[in-house]
ROBAVEX-795744 format. One record per residue (C-alpha): residue number from 1; residue in one letter; chain; x, y, z. Coordinates in nm, 3 decimals. Each point is the difference from the previous one (the first is absolute). Layout:
N
NUM,A,A,X,Y,Z
...
***
This chain:
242
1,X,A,0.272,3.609,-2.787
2,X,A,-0.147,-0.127,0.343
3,X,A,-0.106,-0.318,-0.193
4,X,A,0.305,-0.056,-0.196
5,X,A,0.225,0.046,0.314
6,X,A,-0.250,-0.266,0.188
7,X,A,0.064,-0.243,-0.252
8,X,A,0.380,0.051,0.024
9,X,A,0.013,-0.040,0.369
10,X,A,-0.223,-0.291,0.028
11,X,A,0.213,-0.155,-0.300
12,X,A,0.358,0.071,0.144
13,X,A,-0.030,-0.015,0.354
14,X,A,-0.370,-0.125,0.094
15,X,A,-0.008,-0.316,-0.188
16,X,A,0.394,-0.031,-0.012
17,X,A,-0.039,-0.267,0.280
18,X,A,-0.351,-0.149,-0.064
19,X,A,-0.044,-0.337,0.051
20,X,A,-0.244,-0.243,-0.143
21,X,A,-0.072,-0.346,0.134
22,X,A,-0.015,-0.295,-0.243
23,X,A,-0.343,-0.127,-0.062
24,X,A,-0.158,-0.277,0.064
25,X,A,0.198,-0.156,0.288
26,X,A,-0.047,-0.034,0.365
27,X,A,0.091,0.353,0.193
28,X,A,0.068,0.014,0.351
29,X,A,0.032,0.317,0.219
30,X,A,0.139,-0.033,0.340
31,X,A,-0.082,0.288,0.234
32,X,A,0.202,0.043,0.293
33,X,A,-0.012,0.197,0.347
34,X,A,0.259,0.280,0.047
35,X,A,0.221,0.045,0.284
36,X,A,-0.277,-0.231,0.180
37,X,A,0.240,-0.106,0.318
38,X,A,-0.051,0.352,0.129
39,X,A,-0.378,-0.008,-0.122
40,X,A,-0.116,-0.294,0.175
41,X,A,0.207,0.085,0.344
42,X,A,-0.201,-0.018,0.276
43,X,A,-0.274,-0.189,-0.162
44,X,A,-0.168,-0.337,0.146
45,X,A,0.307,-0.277,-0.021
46,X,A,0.087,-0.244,-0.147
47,X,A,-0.314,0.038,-0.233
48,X,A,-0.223,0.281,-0.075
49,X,A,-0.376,-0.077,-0.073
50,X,A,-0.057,0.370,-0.043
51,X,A,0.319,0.033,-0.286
52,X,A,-0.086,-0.271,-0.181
53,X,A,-0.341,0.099,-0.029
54,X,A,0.076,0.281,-0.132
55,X,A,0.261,-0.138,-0.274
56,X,A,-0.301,-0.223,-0.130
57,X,A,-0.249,0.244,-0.039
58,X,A,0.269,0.214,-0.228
59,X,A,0.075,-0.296,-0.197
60,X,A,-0.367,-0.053,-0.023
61,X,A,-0.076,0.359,-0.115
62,X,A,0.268,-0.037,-0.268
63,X,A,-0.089,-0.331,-0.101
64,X,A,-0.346,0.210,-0.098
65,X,A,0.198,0.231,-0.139
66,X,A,0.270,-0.113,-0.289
67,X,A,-0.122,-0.178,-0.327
68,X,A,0.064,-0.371,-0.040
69,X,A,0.075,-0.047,0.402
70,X,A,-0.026,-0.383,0.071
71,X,A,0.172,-0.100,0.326
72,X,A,0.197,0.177,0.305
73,X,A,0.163,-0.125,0.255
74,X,A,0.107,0.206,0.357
75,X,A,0.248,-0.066,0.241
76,X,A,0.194,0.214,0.236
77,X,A,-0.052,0.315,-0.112
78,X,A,0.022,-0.128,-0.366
79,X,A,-0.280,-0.021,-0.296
80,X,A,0.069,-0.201,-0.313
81,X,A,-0.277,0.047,-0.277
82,X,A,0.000,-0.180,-0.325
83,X,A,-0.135,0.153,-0.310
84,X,A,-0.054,-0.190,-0.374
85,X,A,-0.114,0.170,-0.309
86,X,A,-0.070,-0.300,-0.205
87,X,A,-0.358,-0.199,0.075
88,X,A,-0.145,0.216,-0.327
89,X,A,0.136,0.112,-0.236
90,X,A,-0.123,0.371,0.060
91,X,A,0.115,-0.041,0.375
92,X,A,0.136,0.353,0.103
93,X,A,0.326,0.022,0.182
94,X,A,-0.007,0.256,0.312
95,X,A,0.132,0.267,-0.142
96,X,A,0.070,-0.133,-0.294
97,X,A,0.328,-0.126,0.149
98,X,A,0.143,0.314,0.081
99,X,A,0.238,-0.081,0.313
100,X,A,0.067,0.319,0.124
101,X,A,-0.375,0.028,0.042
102,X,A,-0.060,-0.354,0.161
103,X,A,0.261,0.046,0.251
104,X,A,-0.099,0.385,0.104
105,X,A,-0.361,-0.083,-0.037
106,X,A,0.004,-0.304,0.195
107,X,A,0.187,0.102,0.281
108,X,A,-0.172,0.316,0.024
109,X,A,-0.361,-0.181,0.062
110,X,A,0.187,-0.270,0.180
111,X,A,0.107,0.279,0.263
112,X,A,-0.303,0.247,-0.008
113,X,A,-0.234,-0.313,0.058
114,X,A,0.225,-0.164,0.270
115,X,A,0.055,0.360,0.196
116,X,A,-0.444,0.032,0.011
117,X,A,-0.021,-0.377,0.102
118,X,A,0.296,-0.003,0.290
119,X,A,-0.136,0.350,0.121
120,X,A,0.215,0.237,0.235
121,X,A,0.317,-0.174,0.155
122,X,A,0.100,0.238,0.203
123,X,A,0.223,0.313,-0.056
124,X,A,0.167,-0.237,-0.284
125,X,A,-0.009,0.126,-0.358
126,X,A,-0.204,-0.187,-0.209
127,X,A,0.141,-0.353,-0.175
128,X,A,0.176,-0.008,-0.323
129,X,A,-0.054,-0.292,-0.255
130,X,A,0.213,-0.025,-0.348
131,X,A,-0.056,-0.216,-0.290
132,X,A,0.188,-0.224,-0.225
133,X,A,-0.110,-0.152,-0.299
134,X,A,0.111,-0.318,-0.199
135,X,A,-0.087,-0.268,-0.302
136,X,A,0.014,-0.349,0.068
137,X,A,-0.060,-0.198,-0.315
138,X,A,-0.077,-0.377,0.108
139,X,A,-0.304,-0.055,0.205
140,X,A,0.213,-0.274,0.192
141,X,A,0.225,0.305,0.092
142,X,A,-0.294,0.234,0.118
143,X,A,-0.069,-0.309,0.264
144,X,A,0.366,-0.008,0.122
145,X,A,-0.042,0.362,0.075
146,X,A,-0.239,-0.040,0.243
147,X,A,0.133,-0.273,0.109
148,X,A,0.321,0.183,0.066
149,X,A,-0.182,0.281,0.176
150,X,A,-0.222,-0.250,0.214
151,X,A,0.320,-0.171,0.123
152,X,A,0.131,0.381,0.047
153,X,A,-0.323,0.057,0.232
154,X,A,0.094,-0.338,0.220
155,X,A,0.347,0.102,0.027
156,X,A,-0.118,0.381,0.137
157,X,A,-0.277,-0.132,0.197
158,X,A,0.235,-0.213,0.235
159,X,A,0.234,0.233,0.007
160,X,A,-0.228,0.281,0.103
161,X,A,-0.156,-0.250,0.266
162,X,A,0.339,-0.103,0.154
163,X,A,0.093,0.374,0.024
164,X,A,-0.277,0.080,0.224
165,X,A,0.161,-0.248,0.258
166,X,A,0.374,-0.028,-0.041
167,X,A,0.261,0.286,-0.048
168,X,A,0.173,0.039,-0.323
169,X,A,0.307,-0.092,0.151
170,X,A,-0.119,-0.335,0.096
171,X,A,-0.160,-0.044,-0.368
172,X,A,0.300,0.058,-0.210
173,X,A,0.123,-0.273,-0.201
174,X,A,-0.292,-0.282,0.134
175,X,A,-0.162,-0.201,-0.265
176,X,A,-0.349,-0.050,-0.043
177,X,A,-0.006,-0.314,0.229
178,X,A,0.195,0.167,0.266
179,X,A,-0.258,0.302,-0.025
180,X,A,-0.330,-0.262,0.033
181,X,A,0.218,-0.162,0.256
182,X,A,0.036,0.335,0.227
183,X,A,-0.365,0.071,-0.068
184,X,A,-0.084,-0.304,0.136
185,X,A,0.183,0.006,0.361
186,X,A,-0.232,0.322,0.022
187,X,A,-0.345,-0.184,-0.057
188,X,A,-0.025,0.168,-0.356
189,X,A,-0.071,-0.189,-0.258
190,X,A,0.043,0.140,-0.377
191,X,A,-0.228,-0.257,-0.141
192,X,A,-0.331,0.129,0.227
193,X,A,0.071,0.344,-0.151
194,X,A,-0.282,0.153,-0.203
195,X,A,0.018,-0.125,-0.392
196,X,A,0.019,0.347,-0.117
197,X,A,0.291,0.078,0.195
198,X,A,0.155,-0.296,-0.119
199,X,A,-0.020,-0.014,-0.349
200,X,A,-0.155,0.261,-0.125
201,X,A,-0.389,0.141,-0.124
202,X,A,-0.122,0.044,-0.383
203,X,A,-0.251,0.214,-0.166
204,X,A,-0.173,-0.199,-0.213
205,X,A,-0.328,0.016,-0.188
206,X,A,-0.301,-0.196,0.112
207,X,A,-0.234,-0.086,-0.272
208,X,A,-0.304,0.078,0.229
209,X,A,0.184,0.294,0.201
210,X,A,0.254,0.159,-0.230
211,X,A,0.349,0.090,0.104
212,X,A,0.026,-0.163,0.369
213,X,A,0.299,-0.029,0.258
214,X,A,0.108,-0.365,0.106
215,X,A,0.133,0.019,0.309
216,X,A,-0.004,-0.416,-0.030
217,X,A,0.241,-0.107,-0.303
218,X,A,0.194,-0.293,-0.013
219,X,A,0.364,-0.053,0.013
220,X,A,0.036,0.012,-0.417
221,X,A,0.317,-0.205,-0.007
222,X,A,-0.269,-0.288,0.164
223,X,A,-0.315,0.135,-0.171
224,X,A,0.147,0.056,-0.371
225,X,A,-0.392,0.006,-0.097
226,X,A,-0.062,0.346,0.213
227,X,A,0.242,0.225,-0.263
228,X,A,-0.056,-0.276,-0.286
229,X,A,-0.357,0.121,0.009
230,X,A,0.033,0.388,0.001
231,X,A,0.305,0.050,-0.198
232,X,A,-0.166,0.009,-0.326
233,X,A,0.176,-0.200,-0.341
234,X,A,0.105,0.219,-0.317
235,X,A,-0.206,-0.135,-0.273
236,X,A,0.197,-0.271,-0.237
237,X,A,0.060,0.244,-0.289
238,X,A,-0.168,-0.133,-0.308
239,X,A,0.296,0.061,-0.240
240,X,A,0.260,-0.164,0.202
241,X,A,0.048,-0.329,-0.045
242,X,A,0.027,-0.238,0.327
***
């Protein structure tokens, strides 16, 4: 009876809502802070060494951790990891695809390794991180992503800087000139910022080192090389014709 009823449960209700990821494809799984704004208060502004730190060696530990990990990419308090399946043709999917157990399982290491990196902040609870997962079919596509999410990162970053020395109130509505342009008649320039800050860091693997941050990467929509090398190409399928 106990194993007949265990069957019927996992059947009707367990598995009801499983969800399987196509194979292979690119995956990406974006990992994002939780309530962070009340996290972060009181933390170093406009720019946190210690945070961001912290944030790459999480997405470095789960880089090590999930099958057919590639690339991420970090900004704000943001990880985007890309995932493919399809280099052999016994190449494992994490999981086998399952995305109830990508996005629980990623987030979950995600926030445990984060919370030992960052250490105590304070009388705060610990951070949250949750997960979202998603297929993008063209490699081309894959690029635009990060592309998207590096011009995301500039957008934040001067925003972030410009709110450590103007009000809100004197912030609303100004364009992105006008914000450089108040910056400026304060001696700050966005430009002499650290590169991290600016656009972004990677983990990446090193052929000599293994996985590695990059605190240094280029501006991809100027370096189209930088993601043209990492993001790997589905093989031409031999039955298909061209």
């Amino acid at each position: 009876m106990k194993d007949d009823l265990g069957r019927r449960m996992k059947r009707d209700y367990e598995d009801a809502l499983r969800l399987q990821l196509p194979r292979r494809t690119h995956v990406v799984i974006r990992i994002d802070g939780r309530g962070f704004h009340k996290f972060t208060a009181g933390l170093e502004r406009p720019y946190c060494r210690h945070l961001a730190d912290a944030l790459d060696q999480a997405a470095l530990y789960l880089c090590q951790e999930m099958i057919g990990c590639r690339f991420a990419y970090g900004q704000s308090d943001e990880y985007s990891f890309l995932l493919t399946d399809f280099e052999r043709e016994d190449a494992a999917l994490w999981f086998d695809g399952n995305v109830q157990k990508i996005v629980s399982v990623s987030a979950s290491l995600f926030t445990g390794a984060f919370n030992w990196a960052f250490g105590s902040n304070g009388e705060k609870s610990p951070a949250a991180f949750d997960s979202r997962v998603m297929v993008i079919s063209q490699r081309s596509e894959v690029e635009n992503y990060f592309l998207w999410r590096q011009l995301d990162a500039s957008a934040n970053s001067l925003n972030m800087l410009a709110s450590a020395h103007f009000p809100h109130g004197e912030l609303a509505g100004k364009s992105t000139a006008e914000k450089h342009d108040m910056l400026h008649s304060k001696g700050v320039n966005w430009a002499k910022q650290a590169a991290d800050f600016k656009r972004g860091r990677a983990v990446r693997r090193d052929e000599a080192a293994g996985w590695v941050i990059d605190l240094e990467i280029p501006i991809f929509n100027r370096n189209r090389k930088y993601l043209q090398g990492i993001i790997p190409a589905m093989p031409q399928d031999p039955l298909r014709p061209e």
